[in-house]
N, C-alpha and C positions, 0 to 999 in steps of 0.2 A: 024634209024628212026622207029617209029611203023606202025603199019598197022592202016586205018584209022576206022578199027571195035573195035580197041581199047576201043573208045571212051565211047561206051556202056558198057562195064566192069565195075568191080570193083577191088579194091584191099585191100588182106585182110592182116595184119603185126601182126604176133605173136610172142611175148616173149617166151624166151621159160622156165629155170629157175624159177620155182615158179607162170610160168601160166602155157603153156599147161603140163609143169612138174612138178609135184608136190617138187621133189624135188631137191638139190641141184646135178645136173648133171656132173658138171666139180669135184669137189672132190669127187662123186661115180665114175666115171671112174681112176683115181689115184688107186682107192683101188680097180678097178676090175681086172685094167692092171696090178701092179706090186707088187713085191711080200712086204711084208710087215716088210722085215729086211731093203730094199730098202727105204723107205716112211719114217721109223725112223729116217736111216741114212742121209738122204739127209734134212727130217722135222731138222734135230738136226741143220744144218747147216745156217738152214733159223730161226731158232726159233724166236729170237730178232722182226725178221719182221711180224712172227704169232702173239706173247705176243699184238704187236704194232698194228696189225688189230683188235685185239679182244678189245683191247681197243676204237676203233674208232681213231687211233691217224696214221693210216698208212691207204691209200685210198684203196679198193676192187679194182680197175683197177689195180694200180702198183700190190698189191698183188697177182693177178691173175698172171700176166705177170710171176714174181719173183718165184710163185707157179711153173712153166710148166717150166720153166726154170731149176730149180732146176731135177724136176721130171724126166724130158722127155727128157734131152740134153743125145745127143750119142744113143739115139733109134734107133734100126733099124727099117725103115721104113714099110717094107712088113710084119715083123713080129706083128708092132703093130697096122697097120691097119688090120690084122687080128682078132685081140684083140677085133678089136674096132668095127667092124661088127658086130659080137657076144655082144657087151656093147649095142650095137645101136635097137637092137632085144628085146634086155633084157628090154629096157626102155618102148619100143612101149606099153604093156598089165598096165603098169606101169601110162599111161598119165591121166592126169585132166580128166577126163568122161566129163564134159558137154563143156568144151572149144575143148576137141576133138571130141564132136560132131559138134560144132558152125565151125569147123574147115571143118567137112565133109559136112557140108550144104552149105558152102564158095563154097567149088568146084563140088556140083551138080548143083550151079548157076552157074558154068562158071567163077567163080572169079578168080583173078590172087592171090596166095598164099602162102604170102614170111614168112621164120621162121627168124626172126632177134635177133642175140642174139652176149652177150661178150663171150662167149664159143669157144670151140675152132674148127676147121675143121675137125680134126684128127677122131670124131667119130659124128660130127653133119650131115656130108655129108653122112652118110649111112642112118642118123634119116632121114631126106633131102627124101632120095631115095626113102626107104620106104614108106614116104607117101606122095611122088610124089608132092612135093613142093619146089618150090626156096628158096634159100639160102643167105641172107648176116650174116656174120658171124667176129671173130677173125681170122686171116689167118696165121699157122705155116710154117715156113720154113724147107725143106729139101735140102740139097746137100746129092749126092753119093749115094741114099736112105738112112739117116740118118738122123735123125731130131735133127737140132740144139738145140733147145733149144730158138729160136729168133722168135719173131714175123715178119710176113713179109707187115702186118698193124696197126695199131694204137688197141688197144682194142674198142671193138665195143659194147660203151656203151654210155651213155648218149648222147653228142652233137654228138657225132660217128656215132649214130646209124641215126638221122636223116641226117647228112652230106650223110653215104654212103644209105639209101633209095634216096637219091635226088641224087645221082650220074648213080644211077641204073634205076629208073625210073620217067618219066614227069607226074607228077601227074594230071595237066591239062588233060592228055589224058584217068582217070578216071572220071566216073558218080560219086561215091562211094569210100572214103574210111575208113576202118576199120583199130584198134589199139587194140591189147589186150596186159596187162604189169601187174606189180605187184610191181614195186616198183619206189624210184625216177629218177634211171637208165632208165628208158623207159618213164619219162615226156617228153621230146625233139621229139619220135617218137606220142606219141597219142596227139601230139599238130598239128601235119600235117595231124592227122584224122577230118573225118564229125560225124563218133559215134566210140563213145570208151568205156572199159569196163578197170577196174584196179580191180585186185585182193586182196578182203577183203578191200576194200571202197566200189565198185559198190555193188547193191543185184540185178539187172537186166540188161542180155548179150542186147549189139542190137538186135531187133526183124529182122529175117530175112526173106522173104516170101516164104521158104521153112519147111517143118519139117521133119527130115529122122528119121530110126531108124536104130542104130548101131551096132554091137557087136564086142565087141576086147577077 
């Protein structure tokens, strides 16, 4: 249940991929974490299904999945979340400048402020930590501290991404809320917003009744 101060809240839902990041986040961690005789070998093996996404003809969800599969099955766990705290760091100076300021204005209102994205856990939850925001995300599987290679939820993109916001929280119990996205992937979540912004459509963020100044 929530607490009934909820009410007066907001909540703010960021994309993360191509809004608050500029860039492609899940294939820069591939190439930060392993070494790159790795990424050949295991890319050679998947190729058919790259040829097939570059074409449009293989969907970016399966390919995501087939991607980390390929990459990351038989990982040891503690070694590459090590990797992946150092990736997570790397990124922070890295972010959108003005969505990560809309982002820090979010939370000197007091907003509730979730990064929802098809990416993976393995190094979103340190992005997460860092700047002190909730998480729905892709969720990998470990046994024995090893990572499978398996997802242990659906890819967390399009109809996903609203299903698991609506599992996590009763939106009734916000005033406000906010969507920021940047592609079709993220229609589903800024449909469940009151103001939304999409990346290279929008030219103006929601107006918030804060204004901070940043420095990363």
């Amino acid at each position: 249940m929530y607490a009934t101060g909820k009410k007066n809240k907001n909540l703010a839902l960021f994309d993360f991929d191509g809004t608050l990041c500029k860039k492609d986040s899940f294939t820069g961690f591939i190439f930060y974490a392993l070494s790159k005789r790795h990424i050949v070998k295991q890319g050679i093996k998947i190729l058919p299904w790259i040829q097939a996404y570059y074409l449009n003809a293989y969907p970016a969800h399966a390919m995501r999945s087939k991607l980390f599969r390929a990459m990351f099955s038989q990982a040891n766990a503690p070694d590459l979340q090590h990797i992946a705290q150092e990736y997570a760091a790397s990124l922070i100076p890295q972010l959108n400048l003005p969505l990560f300021k809309q982002l820090k204005q979010h939370q000197a209102l007091g907003d509730d402020v979730v990064l929802v994205s098809a990416s993976v856990d393995v190094y979103l939850q340190h992005v997460c930590n860092l700047l002190k925001i909730d998480l729905i995300c892709t969720q990998t599987e470990q046994v024995n501290h090893i990572y499978t290679g398996q997802y242990t939820t659906p890819d967390c993109s399009s109809e996903q991404k609203k299903l698991r916001i609506l599992e996590k929280y009763s939106l009734d119990h916000y005033s406000v809320i906010y969507a920021y996205g940047n592609s079709r992937e993220d229609k589903e979540m800024l449909a469940l917003a009151n103001y939304t912004y999409m990346v290279g459509v929008d030219k103006i963020m929601p107006k918030l009744p804060i204004d901070i100044q940043i420095a990363i």
